[in-house]
C-alpha positions as CSV (number, residue, x, y, z in Angstrom):
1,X,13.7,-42.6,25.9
2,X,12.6,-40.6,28.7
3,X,14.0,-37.6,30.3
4,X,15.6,-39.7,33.3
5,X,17.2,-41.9,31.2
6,X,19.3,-39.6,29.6
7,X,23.4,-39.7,31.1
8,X,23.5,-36.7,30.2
9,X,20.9,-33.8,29.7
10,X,21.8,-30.5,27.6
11,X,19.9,-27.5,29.0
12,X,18.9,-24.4,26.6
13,X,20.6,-20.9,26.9
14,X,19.3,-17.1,28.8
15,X,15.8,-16.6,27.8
16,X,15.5,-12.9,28.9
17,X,18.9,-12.0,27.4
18,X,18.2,-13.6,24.2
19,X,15.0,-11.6,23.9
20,X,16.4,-8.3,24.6
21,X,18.2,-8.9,21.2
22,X,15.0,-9.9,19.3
23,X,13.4,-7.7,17.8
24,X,9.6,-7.0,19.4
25,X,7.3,-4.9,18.4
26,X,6.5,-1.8,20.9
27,X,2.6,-3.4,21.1
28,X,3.9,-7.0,21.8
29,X,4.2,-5.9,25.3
30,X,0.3,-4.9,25.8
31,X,1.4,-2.4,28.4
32,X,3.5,-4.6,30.4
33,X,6.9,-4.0,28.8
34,X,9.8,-6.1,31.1
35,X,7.1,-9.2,31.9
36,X,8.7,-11.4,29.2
37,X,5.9,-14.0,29.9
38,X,2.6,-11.8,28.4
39,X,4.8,-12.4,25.0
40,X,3.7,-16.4,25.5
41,X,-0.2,-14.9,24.9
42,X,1.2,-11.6,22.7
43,X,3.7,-12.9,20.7
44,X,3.7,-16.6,20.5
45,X,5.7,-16.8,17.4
46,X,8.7,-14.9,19.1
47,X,9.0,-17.4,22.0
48,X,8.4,-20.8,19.7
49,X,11.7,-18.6,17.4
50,X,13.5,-18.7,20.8
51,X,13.3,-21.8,21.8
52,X,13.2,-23.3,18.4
53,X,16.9,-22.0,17.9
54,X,17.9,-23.3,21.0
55,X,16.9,-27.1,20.7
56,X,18.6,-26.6,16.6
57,X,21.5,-25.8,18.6
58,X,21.7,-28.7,20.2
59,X,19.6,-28.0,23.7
60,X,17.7,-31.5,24.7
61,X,15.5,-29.6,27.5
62,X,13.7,-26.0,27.0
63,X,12.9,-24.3,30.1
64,X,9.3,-22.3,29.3
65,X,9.2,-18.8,29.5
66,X,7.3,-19.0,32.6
67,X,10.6,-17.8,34.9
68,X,8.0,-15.0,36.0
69,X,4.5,-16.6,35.8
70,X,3.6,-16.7,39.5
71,X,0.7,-14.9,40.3
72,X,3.1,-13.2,42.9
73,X,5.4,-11.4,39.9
74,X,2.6,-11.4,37.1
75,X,0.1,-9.3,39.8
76,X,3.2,-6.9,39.4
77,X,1.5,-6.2,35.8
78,X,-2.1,-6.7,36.9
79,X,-2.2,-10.4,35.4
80,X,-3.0,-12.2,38.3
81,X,-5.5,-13.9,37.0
82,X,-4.0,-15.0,33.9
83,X,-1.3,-17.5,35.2
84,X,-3.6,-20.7,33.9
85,X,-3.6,-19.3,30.5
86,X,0.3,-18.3,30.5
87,X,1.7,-21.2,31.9
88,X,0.0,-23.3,29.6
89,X,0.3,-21.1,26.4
90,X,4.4,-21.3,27.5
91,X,4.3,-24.7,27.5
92,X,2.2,-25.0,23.7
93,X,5.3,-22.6,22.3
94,X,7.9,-24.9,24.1
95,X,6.4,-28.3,22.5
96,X,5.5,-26.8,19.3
97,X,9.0,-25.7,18.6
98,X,10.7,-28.6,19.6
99,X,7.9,-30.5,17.2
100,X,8.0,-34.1,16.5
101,X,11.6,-35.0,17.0
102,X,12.5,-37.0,19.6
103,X,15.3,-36.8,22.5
104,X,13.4,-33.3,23.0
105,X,12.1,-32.1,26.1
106,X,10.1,-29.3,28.3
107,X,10.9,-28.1,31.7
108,X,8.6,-25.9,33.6
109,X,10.5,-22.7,34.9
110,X,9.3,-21.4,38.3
111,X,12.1,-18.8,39.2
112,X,11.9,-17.2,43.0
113,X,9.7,-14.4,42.2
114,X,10.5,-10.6,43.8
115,X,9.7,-11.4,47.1
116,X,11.6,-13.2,49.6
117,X,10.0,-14.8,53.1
118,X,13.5,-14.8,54.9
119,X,13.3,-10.7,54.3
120,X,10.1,-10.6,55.2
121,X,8.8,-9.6,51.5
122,X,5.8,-12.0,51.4
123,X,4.5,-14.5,54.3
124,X,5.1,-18.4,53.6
125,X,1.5,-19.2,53.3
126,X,1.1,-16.7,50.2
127,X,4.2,-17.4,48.4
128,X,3.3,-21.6,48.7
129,X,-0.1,-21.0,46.9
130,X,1.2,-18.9,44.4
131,X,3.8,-21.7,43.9
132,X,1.2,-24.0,43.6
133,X,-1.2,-22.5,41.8
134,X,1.6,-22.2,39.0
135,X,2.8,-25.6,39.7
136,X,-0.5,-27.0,38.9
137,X,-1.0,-24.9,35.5
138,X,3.0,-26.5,34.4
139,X,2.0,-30.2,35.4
140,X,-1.7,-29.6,33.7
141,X,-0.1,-28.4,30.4
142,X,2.4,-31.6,30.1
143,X,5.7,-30.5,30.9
144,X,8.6,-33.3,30.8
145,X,9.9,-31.9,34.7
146,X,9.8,-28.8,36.6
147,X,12.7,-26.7,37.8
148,X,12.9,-24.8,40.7
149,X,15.5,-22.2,39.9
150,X,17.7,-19.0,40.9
151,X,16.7,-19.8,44.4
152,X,18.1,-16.8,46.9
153,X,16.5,-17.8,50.1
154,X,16.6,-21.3,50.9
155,X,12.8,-20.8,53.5
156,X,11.8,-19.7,49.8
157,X,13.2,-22.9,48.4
158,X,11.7,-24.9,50.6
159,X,8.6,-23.6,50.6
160,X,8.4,-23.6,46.5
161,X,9.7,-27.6,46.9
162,X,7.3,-28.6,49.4
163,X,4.6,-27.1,47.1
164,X,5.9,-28.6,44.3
165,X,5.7,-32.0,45.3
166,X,2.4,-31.1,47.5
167,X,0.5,-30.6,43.7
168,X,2.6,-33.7,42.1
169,X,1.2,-35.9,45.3
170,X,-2.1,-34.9,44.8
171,X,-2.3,-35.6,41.0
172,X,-0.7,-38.2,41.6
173,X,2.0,-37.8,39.0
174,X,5.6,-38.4,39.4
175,X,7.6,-36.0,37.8
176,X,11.4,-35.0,37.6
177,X,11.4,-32.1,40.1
178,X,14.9,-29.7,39.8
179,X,16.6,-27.4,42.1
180,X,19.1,-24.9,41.4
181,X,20.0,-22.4,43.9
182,X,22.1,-18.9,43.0
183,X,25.3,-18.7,44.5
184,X,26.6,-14.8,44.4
185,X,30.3,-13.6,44.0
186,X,31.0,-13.5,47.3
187,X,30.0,-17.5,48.2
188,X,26.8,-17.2,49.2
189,X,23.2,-17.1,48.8
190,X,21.8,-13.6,48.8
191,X,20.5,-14.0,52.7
192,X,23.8,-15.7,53.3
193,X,23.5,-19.7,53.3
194,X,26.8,-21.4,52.2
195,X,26.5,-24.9,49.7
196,X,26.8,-27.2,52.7
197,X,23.7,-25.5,54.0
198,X,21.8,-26.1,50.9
199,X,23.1,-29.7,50.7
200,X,21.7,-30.1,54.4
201,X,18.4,-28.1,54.1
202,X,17.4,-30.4,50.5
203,X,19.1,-33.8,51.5
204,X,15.3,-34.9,52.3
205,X,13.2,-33.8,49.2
206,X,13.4,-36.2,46.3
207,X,14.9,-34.3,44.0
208,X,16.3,-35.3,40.9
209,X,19.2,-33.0,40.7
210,X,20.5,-30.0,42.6
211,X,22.6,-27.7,40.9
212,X,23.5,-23.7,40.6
213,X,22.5,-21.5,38.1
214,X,23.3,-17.7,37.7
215,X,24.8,-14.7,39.1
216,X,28.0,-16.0,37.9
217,X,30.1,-17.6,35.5
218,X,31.1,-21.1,35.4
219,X,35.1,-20.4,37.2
220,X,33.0,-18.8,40.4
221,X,30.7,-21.8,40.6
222,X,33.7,-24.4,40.6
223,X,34.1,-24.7,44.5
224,X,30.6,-25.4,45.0
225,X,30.0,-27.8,42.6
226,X,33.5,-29.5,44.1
227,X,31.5,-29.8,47.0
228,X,28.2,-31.2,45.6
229,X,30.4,-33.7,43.8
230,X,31.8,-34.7,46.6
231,X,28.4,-34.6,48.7
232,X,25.2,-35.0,47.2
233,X,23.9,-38.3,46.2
234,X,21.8,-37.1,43.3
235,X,22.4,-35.6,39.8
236,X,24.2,-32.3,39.8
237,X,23.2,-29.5,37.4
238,X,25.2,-26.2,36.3
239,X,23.5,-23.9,34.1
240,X,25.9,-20.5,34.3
241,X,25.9,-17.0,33.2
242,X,28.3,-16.7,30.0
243,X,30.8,-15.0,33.0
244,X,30.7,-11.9,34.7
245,X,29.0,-9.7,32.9
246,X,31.0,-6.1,32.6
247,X,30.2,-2.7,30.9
248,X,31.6,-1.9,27.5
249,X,30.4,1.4,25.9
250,X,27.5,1.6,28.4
251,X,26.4,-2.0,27.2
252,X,26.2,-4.7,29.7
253,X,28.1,-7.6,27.9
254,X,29.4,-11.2,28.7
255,X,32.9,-11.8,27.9
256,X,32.6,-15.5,27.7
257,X,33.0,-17.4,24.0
258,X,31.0,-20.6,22.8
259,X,34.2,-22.7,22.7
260,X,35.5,-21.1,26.3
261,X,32.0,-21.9,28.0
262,X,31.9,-25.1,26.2
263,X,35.7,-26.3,27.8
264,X,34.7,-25.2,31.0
265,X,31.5,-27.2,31.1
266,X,33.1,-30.2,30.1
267,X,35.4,-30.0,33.0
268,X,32.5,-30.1,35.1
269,X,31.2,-33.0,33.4
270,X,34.3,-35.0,33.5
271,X,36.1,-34.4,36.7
272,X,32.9,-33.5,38.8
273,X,30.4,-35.9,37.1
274,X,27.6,-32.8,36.8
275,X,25.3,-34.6,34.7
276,X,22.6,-31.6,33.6
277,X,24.1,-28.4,32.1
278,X,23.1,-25.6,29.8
279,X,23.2,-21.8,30.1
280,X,21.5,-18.8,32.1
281,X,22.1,-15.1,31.5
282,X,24.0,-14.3,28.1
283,X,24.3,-17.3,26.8
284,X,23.0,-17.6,23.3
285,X,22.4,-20.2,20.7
286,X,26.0,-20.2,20.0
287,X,27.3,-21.2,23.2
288,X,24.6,-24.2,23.7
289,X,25.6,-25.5,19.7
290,X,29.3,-25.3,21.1
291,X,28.3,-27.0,24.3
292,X,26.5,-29.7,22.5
293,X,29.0,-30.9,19.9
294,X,32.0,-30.7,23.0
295,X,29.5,-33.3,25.4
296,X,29.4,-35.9,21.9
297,X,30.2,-39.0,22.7
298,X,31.0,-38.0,26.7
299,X,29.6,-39.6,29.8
300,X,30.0,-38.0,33.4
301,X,32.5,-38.9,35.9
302,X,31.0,-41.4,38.0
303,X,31.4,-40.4,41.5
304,X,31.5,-41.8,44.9
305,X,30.1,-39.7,47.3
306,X,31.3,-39.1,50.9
307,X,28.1,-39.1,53.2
């Protein structure tokens, strides 16, 4: 069975959370402690115990650890010119820890990088061939679809999408392309676009789902995804944090349980008809086993969307 024809498609958990709790040696990092992605080339065997744990929990799609692997972010650390070899090394740990089992796939991760066109971080032209360039190295390297995720700045978006299906036309492939934009607290994207205009901005671009992901918990996202269930013709994803995270003892932690993350995701897939879900920041193993045995057996809502 292929990706597409999955009902319903079980996401993995946080990557960078989950690897602030491993234990990695000092040298791991080569210098470039915080770039998560240099550990696909350092420490291969760290990332393949990652994601191996995630698709035993019950995860059917692994998103690389390439969240970071633009030339963009990766030039932060002076690895510019190693976004070939890290994209496609991500990619080896991803399919050699899901192995030979089947129902098991890879997405290819390309987050929004640290610099945003709407706030004039970067021009358009620069941040659509670093998108590409990464885009290129995913597809080359056999990845099952590609995600375009956390997205804070919908001329970012846009640009990322439109290079996205730019390096897909020209190889001619045809691929599963995501989009999940970040919502904050407050209702809107970080430069201040509501859900309706996200709806209206992707309507054209053939995606195969549009979804949220991050900067909260899966209560603050409920209105949103109300409206994407109610609007968008496509799949919906939600892939939340495990809540709001909150300070306890000078930690940051997430309050959120497997079994209370797991109840609310069902809701989603059963009275909004989201039909891609999984976890971002904080959620562990443990909340994507107890998401996995709640969606057994369960199918999403089929909805009829207003237009």
């Amino acid at each position: 069975m292929t990706l597409t024809e999955n009902e319903l498609l079980i996401f993995d958990g946080a990557c960078g959370t989950n690897l602030q709790l491993m234990d990695i040696p000092l040298q791991a990092w080569d210098g470039c402690e915080g770039c998560n992605e240099v550990l696909n080339i350092t420490a291969p065997e760290i990332i393949v115990e990652l994601h191996k744990s995630m698709y035993d929990a019950g995860a059917m799609v692994v998103e690389t650890d390439t969240f970071g692997a633009s030339s963009v972010v990766l030039g932060e650390y002076g690895l510019q010119g190693k976004v070939k070899e890290i994209n496609q090394r991500a990619v080896e740990n991803a399919r050699k820890a899901a192995g030979d089992q089947s129902g098991r796939y890879v997405a290819g991760s390309i987050g929004p990088g640290t610099k945003l066109p709407s706030l004039g971080h970067i021009n358009v032209d620069e941040l659509a061939d670093s998108t590409r360039q990464q885009a290129d190295a995913l597809l080359e390297a056999g990845v099952d679809c590609l995600i375009v995720e956390t997205c804070q700045d919908l001329l970012q978006t846009k640009t990322a999408l439109i290079s996205v299906f730019e390096v897909l036309e020209s190889a001619k492939m045809e691929l599963p392309v995501l989009a999940s934009v970040t919502i904050e607290q407050q209702g809107t994207m970080l430069v201040g676009s509501d859900i309706g205009a996200v709806l209206a901005t992707l309507e054209p671009y053939p995606l195969f789902s549009l979804g949220l992901n991050c900067a909260t918990g899966p209560q603050d996202m409920r209105s949103h995804i109300h409206y994407l269930s109610q609007h968008w013709p496509q799949r919906i994803s939600c892939i939340p944090n495990q809540g709001l995270p909150e300070v306890v003892d000078g930690q940051t932690v997430y309050p959120m349980t497997p079994d209370e993350f797991a109840e609310q995701m069902y809701q989603f897939v059963t009275e909004q008809g989201v039909s891609v879900v999984g976890g971002c920041c904080g959620t562990s193993p443990a909340h994507i086993k107890a998401l996995a045995e709640k969606l057994v057996g369960i199918k999403p809502l089929q909805r009829e969307v207003s237009r």
